[in-house]
C-alpha positions in Angstrom: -5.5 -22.7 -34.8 -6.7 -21.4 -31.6 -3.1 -21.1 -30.4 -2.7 -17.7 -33.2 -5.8 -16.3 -32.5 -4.9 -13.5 -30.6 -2.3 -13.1 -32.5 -4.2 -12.4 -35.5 -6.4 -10.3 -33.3 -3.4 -8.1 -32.2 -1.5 -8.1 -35.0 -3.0 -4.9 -37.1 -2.1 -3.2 -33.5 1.4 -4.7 -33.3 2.3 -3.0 -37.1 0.7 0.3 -36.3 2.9 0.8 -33.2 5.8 -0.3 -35.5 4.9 2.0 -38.3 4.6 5.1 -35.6 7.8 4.7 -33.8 9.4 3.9 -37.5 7.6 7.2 -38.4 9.2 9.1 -35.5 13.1 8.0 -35.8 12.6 9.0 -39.8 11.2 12.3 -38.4 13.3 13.4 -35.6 16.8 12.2 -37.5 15.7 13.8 -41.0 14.1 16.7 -40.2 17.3 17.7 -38.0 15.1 18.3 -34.7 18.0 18.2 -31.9 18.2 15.2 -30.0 17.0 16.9 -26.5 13.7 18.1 -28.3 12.6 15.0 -30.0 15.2 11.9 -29.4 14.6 9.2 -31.7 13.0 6.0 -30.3 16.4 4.3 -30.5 17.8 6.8 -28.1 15.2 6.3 -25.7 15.4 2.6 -26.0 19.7 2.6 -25.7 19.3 5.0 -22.7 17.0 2.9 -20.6 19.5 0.2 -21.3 22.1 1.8 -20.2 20.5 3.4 -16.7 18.1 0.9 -16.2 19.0 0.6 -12.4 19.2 4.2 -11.8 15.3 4.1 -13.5 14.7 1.4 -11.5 15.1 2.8 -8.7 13.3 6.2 -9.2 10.3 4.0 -10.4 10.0 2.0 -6.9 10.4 6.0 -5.2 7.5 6.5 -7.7 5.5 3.4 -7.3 5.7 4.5 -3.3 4.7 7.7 -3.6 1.8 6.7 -6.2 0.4 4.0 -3.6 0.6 6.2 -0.6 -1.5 9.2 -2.7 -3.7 6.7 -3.9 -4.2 5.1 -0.4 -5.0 9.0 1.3 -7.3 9.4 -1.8 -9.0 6.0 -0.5 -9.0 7.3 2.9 -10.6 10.3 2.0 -12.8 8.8 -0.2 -14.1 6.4 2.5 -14.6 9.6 5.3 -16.4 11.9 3.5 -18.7 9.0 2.4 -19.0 8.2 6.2 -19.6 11.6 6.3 -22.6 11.7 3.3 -24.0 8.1 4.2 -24.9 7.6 8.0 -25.8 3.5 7.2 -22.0 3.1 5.1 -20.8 4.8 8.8 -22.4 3.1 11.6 -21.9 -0.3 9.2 -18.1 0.8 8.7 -18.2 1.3 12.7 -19.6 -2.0 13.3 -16.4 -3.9 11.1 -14.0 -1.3 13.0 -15.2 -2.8 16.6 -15.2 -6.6 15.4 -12.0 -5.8 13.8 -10.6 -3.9 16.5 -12.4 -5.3 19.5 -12.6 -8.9 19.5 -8.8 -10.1 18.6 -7.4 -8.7 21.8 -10.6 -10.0 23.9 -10.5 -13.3 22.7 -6.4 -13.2 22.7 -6.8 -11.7 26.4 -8.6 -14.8 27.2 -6.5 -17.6 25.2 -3.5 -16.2 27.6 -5.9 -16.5 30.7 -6.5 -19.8 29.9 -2.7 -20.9 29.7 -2.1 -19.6 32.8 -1.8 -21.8 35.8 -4.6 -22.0 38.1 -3.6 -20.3 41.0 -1.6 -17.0 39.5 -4.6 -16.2 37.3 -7.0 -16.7 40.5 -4.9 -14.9 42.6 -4.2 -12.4 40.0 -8.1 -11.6 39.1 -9.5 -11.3 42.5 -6.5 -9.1 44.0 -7.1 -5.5 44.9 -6.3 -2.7 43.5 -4.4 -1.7 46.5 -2.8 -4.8 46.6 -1.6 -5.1 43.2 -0.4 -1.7 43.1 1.5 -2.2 46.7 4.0 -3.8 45.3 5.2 -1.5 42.2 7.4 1.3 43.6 6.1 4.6 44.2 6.9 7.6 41.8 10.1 9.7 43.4 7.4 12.8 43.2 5.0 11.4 45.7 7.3 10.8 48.2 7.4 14.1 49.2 
């Protein structure tokens, strides 16, 4: 029983959308309208048979396009917020430094870790003079 309850639900729905597209071939193939004004849903349904990789393909160019719009819409959406709301910006400012901050500091310090003793000591308290004596000087400033 509970298995056809949606279907019973949706099924009023179901035979309107039937009756409408039966409606519209009757209309476009009897009243004469020529095919590249009204084509009848059987045209429509043949030709997306037949080209459905050429639609395919325009619809992921599409789909692209749509998600890039809708991610500059976000975008903006989110600055002129920032822009309107001083707590959503210095709270958005806050995730962008934990975000942005604190993976390459605590990665920076994971690899100074692996190192071996004696590079990383000898590495750390070098100075600048002596860590830049080494690298060869620019052909410019040898003049």
């Amino acid at each position: 029983m509970k298995r056809w309850a949606n279907t019973e639900r949706s099924l009023p729905a179901a035979l309107l959308l039937l009756a409408l597209l039966g409606l519209c071939e009757l209309v476009s193939k009897a009243a004469g309208i020529p095919a590249y004004r009204l084509p009848a849903p059987s045209a429509i349904g043949i030709a997306l048979y037949d080209h459905f990789g050429l639609l395919a393909s325009h619809a992921q160019t599409t789909l692209a396009a749509v998600a890039a719009g809708l991610i500059l819409a976000l975008a903006a959406a989110l600055a002129f917020s920032m822009y309107r709301l001083p707590a959503l910006k210095q709270a958005l400012i806050a995730v962008v430094i934990l975000v942005c901050f604190f993976p390459p500091a605590v990665n920076l310090m994971e690899g100074l870790e692996q190192t071996s003793r004696p590079l990383s000591g000898r590495c750390i308290s070098s100075t600048i003079r002596f860590t830049f004596s080494f690298t060869p000087k620019p052909p410019f400033l040898s003049l």
